[in-house]
C-alpha positions as CSV (number, residue, x, y, z in Angstrom):
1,X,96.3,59.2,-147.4
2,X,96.3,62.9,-146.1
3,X,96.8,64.0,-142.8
4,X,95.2,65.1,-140.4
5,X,93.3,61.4,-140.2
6,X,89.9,61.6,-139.4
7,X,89.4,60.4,-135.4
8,X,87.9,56.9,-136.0
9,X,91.0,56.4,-138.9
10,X,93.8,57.3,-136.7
11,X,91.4,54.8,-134.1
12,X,91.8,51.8,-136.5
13,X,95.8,52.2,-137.2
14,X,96.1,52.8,-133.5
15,X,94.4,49.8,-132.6
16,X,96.0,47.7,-135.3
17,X,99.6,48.9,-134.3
18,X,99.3,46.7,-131.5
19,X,98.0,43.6,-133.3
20,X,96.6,42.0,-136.2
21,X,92.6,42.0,-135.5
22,X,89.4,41.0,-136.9
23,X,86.4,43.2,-137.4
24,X,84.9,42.9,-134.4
25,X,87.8,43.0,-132.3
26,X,88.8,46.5,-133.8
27,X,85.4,47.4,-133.0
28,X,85.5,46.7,-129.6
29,X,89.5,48.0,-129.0
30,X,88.4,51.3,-131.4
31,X,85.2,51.9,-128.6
32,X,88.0,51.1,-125.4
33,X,90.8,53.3,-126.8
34,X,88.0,56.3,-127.6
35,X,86.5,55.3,-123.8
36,X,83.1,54.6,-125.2
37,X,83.5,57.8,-127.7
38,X,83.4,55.9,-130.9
39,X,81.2,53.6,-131.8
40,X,81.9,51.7,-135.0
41,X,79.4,50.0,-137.1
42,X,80.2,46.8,-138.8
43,X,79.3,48.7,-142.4
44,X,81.3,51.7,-141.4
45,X,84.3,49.6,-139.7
46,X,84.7,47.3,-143.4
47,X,83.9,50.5,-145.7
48,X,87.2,52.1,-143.4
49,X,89.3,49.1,-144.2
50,X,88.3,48.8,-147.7
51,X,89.4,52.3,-148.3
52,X,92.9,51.4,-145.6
53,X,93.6,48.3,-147.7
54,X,93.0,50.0,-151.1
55,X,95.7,53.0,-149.7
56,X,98.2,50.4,-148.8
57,X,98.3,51.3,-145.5
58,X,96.3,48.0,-144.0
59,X,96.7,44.7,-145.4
60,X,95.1,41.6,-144.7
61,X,96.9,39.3,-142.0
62,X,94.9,36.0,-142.7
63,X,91.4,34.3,-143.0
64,X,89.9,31.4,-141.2
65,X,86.4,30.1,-141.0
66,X,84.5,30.4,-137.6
67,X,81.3,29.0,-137.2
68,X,81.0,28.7,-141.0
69,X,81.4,32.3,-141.3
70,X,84.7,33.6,-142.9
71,X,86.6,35.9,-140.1
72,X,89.3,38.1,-141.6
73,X,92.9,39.6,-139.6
74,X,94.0,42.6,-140.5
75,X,97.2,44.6,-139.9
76,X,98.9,47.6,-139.9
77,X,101.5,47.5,-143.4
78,X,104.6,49.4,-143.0
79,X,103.0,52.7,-144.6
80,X,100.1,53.0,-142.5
81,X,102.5,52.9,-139.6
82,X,104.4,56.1,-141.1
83,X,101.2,57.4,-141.3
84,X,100.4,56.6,-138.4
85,X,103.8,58.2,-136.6
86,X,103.0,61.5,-138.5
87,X,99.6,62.1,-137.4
88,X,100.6,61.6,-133.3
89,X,103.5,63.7,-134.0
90,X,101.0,66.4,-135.7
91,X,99.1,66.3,-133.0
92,X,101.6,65.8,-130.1
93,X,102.6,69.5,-131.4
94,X,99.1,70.7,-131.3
95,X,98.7,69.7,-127.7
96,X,102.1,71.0,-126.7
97,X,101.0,74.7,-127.9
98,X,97.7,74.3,-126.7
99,X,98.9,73.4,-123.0
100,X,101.9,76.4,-123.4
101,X,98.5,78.5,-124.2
102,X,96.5,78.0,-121.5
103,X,98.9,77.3,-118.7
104,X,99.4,81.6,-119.7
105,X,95.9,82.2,-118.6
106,X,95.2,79.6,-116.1
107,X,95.8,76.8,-114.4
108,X,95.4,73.7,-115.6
109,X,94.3,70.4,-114.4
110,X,97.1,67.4,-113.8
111,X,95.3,64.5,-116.2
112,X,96.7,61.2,-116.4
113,X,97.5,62.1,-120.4
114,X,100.3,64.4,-118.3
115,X,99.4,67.6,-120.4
116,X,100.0,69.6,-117.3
C-alpha cells in the first residue's frame, strides 16, 4: 500500500495500533481520534479492512459469537505498522515545514498538537 494513506486509512491503523478491535469499536475510536470528523459506515469500515487484510497490513485477531451474531478482532500485522510509522513521519515533515512557513509571516496560535 502506497503512501500518502488516505485520512480514514491512516484512522484505522492508528486506531488498531493501540489494540485489537472489532468493527464497531474502530468505528467509534476512528470518529474520537478524527473529533467527530470521520464518520465510518459499517459498509465502508469492512470494505477498508477487506482491502487492509488482503495488503497484509491488518490481520484478523479472533472471532466469537455475541448475541448469535459473529463479532470479528482485528489487528494491526507488523507491516501495516511500518506503514503506519512512514506515513506520520511523512507527515510530521509536512507539518514541520508548514509551521517554519508561516511562523515567517505570522504568528501563530499555541494548539495543544504543540505546532507552535
Amino acid at each position: 500500500m502506497e503512501t500518502p494513506l488516505r485520512e480514514p486509512t491512516f484512522l484505522i491503523l492508528t486506531a488498531l495500533a493501540g489494540e485489537p478491535m472489532h468493527g464497531y469499536g474502530l468505528i467509534a475510536e476512528v470518529a474520537r481520534l478524527s473529533d467527530g470528523r470521520i464518520s465510518l459506515r459499517p459498509g465502508t469500515l469492512y470494505g477498508a479492512l477487506d482491502r487492509l487484510v488482503d495488503a497484509g497490513l491488518v490481520a484478523v485477531e479472533r472471532e466469537e459469537i455475541v448475541d448469535g451474531r459473529l463479532r470479528r478482532y482485528y489487528r494491526l500485522a507488523e507491516p501495516g505498522g511500518e506503514v503506519l510509522a512512514v506515513e506520520t513521519e511523512r507527515m510530521r515533515r509536512n507539518v514541520e515545514a508548514a509551521t517554519a512557513r508561516l511562523r515567517a509571516i505570522m504568528p501563530l496560535p499555541r494548539l495543544s498538537g504543540g505546532l507552535a
